[in-house]
N, C-alpha and C positions, 0 to 999 in steps of 0.2 A: 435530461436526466436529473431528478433532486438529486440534493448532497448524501440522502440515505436507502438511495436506490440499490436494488440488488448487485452486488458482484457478475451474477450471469449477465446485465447490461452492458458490460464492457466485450467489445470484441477485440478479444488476445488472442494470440498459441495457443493452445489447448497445453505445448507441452511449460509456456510462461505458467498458467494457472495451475496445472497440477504441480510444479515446485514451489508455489505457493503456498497452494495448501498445504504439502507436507511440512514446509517451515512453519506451518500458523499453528501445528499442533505441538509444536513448543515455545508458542510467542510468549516473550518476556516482556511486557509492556512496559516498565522501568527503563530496562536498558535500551530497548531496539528505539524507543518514540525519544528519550534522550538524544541517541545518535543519528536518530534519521531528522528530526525538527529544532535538533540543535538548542536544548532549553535545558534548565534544571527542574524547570516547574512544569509536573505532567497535565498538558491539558483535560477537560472532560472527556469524554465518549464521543460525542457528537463532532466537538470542535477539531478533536482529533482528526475522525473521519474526511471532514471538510477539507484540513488541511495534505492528512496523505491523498486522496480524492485529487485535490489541483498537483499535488507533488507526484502523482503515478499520471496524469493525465500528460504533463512535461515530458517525462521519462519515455512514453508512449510513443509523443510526436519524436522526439529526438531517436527511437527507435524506428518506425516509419520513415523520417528524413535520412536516416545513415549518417547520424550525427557521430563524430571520431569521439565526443566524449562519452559516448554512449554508455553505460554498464549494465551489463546484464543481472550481476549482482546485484545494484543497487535497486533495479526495479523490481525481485524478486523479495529485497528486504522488505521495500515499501508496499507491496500488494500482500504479503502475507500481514505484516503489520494495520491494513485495512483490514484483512479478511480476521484478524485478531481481534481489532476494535468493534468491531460487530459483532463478532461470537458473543464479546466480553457485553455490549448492550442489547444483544438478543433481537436482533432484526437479520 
């Protein structure tokens, strides 16, 4: 799968991705990509992507393995946050 491969690539929940989408239709790329990548400096679109991409692919496995740290939250922050970052470069 490239770094800018379609969202429908991924095989989630159905009900993971529809909470996603409904967060991405008020994503705040300032704030969310601040708190999810831990930066002051907003990366590009692309770079972005790359980086939620490996950080939801984590969350994923950790969700598949019944990892105790798991959050459901947090992987719903960072898939909406991808499905943002793409809205926002039109792929």
């Amino acid at each position: 799968m490239s770094k800018l491969a379609p969202i429908t690539e991924f095989k989630r929940p159905r009900i993971l991705v529809k909470a996603a989408q409904i967060s991405a239709q008020t994503y705040d790329r300032t704030k969310v990509l601040k708190r999810i990548l831990k930066t002051t400096r907003l990366p590009l679109h692309a770079d972005a992507i790359s980086c939620l991409r490996e950080r939801e692919t984590d969350l994923n496995e950790a969700r598949l393995s019944g990892e105790a740290s798991y959050r459901i939250q947090q992987h719903i922050m960072v898939l909406s946050a991808l499905l943002g970052e793409m809205q926002l470069l039109g792929t």
